[in-house]
N, C-alpha and C positions, 0 to 999 in steps of 0.2 A: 322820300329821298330823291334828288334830283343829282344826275352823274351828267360828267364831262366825258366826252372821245378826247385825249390830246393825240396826235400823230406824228413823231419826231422822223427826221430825216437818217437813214441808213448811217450809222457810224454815231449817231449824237449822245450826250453823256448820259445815260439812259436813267443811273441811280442821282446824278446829281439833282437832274430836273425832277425825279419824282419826291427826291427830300425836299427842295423849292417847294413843287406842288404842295406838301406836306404840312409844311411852314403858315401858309395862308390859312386865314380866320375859317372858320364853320366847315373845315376841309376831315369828313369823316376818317377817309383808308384812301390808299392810293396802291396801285395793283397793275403791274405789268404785265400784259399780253402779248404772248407770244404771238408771230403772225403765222399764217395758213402754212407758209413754204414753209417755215422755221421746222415746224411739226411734224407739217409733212415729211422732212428730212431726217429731222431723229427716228418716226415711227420707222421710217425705212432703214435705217442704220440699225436700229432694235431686230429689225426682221431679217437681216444680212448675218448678224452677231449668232441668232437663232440657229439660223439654218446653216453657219462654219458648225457651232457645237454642236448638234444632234449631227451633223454628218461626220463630223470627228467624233461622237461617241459611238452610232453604226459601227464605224471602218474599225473600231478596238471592238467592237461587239464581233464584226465579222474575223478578225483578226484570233482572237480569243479562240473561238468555236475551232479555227481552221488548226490553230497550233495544240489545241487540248489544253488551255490555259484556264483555270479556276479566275473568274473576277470576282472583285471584293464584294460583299453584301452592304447593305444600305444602315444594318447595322453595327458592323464592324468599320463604316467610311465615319459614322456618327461618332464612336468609340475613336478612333482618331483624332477628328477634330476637338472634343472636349480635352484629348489628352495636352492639345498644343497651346 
């Protein structure tokens, strides 16, 4: 099997051209790659999102302990969610 790079310019109609592409005789699959920054920047957005939640679950962790407050078990948050 023999593949093509195409490389479209920042803002261009990304699905139109790859249905076009698509279109054409002996044209296996056509597949959108993300570029390096694109990734870059989710992966980092992913690790920001991470580290609000685990820090906001600590500070109720910490919070908890200091008031003398029972938190919910992993069983009884399960029992919840099927209830909803």
């Amino acid at each position: 099997m023999t593949q093509i790079l195409v490389t479209l310019h920042e803002g261009a109609p990304t699905q139109t051209v790859r249905r076009a592409i698509g279109l054409l005789k002996g044209v296996a699959a056509t597949t959108v790659m993300k570029s390096k920054a694109e990734a870059d920047r989710k992966t980092l957005e992913q690790q920001q999102f991470v580290k609000e939640t685990l820090t906001r679950a600590l500070d109720e962790l910490k919070e908890a302990k200091r008031t003398g407050r029972k938190l919910q078990s992993a069983d009884d948050f399960m029992k919840e969610l099927e209830m909803e």
